[in-house]
C-alpha positions as CSV (number, residue, x, y, z in Angstrom):
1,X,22.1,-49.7,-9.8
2,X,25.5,-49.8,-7.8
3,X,26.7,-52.8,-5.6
4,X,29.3,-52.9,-3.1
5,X,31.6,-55.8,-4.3
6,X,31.8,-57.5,-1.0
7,X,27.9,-56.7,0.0
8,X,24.7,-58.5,-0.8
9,X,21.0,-57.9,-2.0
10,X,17.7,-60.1,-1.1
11,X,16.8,-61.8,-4.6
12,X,13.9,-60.0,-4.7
13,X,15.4,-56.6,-4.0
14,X,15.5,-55.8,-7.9
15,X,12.9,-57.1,-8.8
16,X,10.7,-55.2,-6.5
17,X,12.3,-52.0,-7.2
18,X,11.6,-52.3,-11.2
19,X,8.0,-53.2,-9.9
20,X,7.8,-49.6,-8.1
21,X,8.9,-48.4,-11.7
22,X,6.4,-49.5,-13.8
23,X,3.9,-48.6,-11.3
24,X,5.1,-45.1,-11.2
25,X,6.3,-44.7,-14.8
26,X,6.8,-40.5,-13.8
27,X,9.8,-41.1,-11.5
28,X,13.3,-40.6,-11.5
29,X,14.4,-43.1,-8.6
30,X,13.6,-45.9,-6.6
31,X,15.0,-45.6,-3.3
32,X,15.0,-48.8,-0.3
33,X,16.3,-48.1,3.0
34,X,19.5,-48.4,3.6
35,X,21.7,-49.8,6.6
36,X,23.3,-47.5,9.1
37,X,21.7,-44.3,7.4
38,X,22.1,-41.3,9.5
39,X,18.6,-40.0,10.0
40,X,15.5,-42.9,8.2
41,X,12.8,-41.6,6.6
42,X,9.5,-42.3,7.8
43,X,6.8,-41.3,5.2
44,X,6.8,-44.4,2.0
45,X,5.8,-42.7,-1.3
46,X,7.0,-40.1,-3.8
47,X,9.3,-37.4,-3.0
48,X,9.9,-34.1,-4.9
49,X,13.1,-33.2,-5.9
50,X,13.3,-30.3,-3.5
51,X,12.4,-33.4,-0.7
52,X,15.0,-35.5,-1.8
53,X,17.3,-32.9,-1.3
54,X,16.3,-32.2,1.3
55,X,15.9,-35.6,2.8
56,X,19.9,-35.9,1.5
57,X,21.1,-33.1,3.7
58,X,19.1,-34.2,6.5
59,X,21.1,-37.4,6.5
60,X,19.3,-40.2,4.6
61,X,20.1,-41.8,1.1
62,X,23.8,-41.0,1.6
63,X,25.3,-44.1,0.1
64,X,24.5,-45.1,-3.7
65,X,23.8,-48.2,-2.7
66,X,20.0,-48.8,-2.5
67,X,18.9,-47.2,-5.7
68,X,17.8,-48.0,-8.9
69,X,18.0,-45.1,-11.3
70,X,16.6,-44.4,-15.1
71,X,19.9,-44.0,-16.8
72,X,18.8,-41.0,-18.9
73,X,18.7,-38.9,-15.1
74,X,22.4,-39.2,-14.1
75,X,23.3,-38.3,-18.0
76,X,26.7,-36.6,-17.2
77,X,26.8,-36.7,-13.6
78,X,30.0,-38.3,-12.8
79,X,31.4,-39.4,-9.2
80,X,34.3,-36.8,-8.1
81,X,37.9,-38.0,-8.4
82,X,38.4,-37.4,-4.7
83,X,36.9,-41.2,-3.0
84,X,35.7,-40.2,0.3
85,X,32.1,-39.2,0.7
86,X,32.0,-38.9,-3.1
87,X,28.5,-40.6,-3.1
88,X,27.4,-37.7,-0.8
89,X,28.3,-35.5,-3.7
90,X,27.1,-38.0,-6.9
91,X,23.4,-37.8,-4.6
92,X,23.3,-33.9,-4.4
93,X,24.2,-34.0,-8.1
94,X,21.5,-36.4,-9.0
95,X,18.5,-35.4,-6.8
96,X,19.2,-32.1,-8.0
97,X,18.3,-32.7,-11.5
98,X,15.4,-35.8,-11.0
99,X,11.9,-34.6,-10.8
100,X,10.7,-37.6,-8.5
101,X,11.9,-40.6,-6.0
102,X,9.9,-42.8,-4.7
103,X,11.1,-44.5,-1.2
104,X,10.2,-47.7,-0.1
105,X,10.7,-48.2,3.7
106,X,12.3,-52.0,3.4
107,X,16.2,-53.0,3.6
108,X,17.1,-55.1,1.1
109,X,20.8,-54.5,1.2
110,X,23.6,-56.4,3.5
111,X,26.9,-54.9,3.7
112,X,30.1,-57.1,4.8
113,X,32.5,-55.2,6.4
114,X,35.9,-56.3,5.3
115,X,38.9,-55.5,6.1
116,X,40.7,-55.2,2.7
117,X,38.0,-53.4,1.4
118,X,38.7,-49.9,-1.0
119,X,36.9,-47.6,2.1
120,X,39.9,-48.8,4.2
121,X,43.0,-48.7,2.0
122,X,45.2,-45.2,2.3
123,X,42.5,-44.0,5.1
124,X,44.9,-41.2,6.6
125,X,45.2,-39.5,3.9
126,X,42.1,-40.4,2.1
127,X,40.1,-38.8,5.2
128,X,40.9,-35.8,3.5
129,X,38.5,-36.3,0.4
130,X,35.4,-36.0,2.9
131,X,36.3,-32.6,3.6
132,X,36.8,-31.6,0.1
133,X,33.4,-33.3,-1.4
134,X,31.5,-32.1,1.8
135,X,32.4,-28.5,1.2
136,X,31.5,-29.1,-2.4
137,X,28.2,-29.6,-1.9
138,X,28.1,-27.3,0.8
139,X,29.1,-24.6,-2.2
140,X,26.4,-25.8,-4.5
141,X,24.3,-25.5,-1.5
142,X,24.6,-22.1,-0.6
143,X,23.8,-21.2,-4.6
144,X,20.8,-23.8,-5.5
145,X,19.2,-24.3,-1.9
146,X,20.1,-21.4,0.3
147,X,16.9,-22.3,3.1
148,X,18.8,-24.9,3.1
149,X,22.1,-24.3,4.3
150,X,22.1,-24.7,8.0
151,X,21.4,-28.8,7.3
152,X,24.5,-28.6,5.0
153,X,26.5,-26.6,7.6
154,X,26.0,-29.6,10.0
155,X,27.8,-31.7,7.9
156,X,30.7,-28.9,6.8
157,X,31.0,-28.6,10.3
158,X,31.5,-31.7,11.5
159,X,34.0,-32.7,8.7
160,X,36.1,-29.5,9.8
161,X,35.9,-30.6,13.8
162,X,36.8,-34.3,13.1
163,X,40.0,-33.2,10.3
164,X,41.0,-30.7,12.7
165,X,41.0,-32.8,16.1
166,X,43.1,-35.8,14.1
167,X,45.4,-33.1,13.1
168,X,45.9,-31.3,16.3
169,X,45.7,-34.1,18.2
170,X,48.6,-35.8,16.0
171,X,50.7,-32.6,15.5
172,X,50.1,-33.4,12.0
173,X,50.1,-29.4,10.9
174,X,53.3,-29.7,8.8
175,X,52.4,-33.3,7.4
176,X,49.5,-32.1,5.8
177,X,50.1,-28.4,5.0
178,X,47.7,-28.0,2.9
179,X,44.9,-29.5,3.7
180,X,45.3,-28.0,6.8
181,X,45.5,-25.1,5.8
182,X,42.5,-25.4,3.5
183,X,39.8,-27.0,6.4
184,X,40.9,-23.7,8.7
185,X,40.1,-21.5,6.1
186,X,36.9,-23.1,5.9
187,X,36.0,-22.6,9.2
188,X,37.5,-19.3,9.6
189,X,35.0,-18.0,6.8
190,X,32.0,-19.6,8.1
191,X,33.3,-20.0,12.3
192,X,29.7,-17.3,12.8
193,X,27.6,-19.2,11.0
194,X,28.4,-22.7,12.9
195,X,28.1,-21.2,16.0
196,X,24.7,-19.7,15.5
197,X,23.5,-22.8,13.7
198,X,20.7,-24.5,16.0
199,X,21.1,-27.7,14.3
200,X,24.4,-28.6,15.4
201,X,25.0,-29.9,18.2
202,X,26.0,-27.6,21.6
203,X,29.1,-29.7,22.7
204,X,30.8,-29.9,18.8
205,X,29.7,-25.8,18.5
206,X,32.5,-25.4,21.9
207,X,34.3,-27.7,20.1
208,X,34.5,-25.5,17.2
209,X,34.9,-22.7,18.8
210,X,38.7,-24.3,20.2
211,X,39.8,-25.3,16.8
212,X,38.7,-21.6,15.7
213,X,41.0,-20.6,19.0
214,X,44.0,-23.1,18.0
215,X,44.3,-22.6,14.7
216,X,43.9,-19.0,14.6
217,X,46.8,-18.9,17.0
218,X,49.0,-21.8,15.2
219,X,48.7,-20.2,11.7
220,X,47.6,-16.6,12.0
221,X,50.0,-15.3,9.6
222,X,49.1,-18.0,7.2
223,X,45.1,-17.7,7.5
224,X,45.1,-13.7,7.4
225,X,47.3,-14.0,4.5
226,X,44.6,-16.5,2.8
227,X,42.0,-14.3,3.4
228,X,43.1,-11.3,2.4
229,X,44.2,-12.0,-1.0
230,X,41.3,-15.2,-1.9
């Protein structure tokens, strides 16, 4: 189980998840709701792998906060080196390899927000890491889950419009060269698949589609060299 070090948990939060355990002895995870999720779950019960995943992608059970997990199912799965969105990544890895979770629709867990805290040291450079653990799981995506790449384009997508738009906005091209360079790559490889992807929203798909116009223009040279030789 993982807790925020400035956060806080109902007493009877884990005892009431080891309760769901040894009522279900056959799964992988207990799951609580948990605050400030993108998209909550409605149905309380198991879940499949192939539904956690799904449920992942979708938006829920970002954080790894809110779980209590049977150690033999992470085995070697290790949180990524890069610290933004890495529990994004650590929860693909996981629900990918559990059998079952079971979800209990109830928020135990209380998050402070400080302003000292990790999430907020280094942030402009940090902000970075999201792109490169969202396209990570984008990748294993593509191989392990292809019906389910459009709801992991939503979130490729939306990493690439926010990166870009700081950038642009900040004439930050030559500050941060190569992640720059790396994040219009990305969308130049997938800039038909975002714009055809129903699930993201009209207004950021125009948005795209001016990044796509800016950069292409900025570093044309650059890109076309990238993808010609990668």
């Amino acid at each position: 189980m993982f807790l925020d070090s400035d956060d806080w948990i109902d007493p009877e939060m884990l005892s009431g998840m080891v309760m769901v355990f040894e009522e279900h002895p056959e799964i992988d995870v207990v799951q609580t709701r948990v605050p400030g999720d993108f998209k909550q779950q409605q149905r309380e019960g198991v879940y499949s792998r192939d539904e956690a995943v799904k449920a992942l992608l979708e938006g829920s059970w970002w954080g790894p906060v809110c779980k209590l997990i049977r150690r033999s199912s992470i085995g070697d799965i290790r949180f990524p080196s890069k610290t933004i969105c890495e529990d994004y990544y650590f929860n693909y890895k996981l629900f990918s390899k559990i059998d079952s979770l079971y979800y209990v629709d109830k928020c135990c867990y209380h998050r402070t927000d400080s302003p000292g805290s990790l999430s907020k040291i280094g942030m402009i450079k940090r902000k970075f890491d999201e792109f490169y653990n969202v396209k990570a799981v984008y990748d294993s995506v593509v191989v392990d889950y292809p019906r389910y790449r459009q709801l992991a384009e939503v979130h490729l997508a939306g990493s690439c419009l926010k990166l870009l738009y700081m950038i642009f906005e900040n004439n930050a091209e030559d500050t941060f060269q190569e992640e720059t360079k790396d994040i219009c790559v990305c969308l130049h490889n997938n800039y038909w698949p975002f714009i055809k992807n129903p699930i993201i929203p009209l207004k950021e798909r125009v948005l795209l589609s001016l990044c796509f116009s800016r950069s292409f223009s900025k570093f044309s040279e650059r890109i076309y060299h990238c993808l010609v030789h990668n």
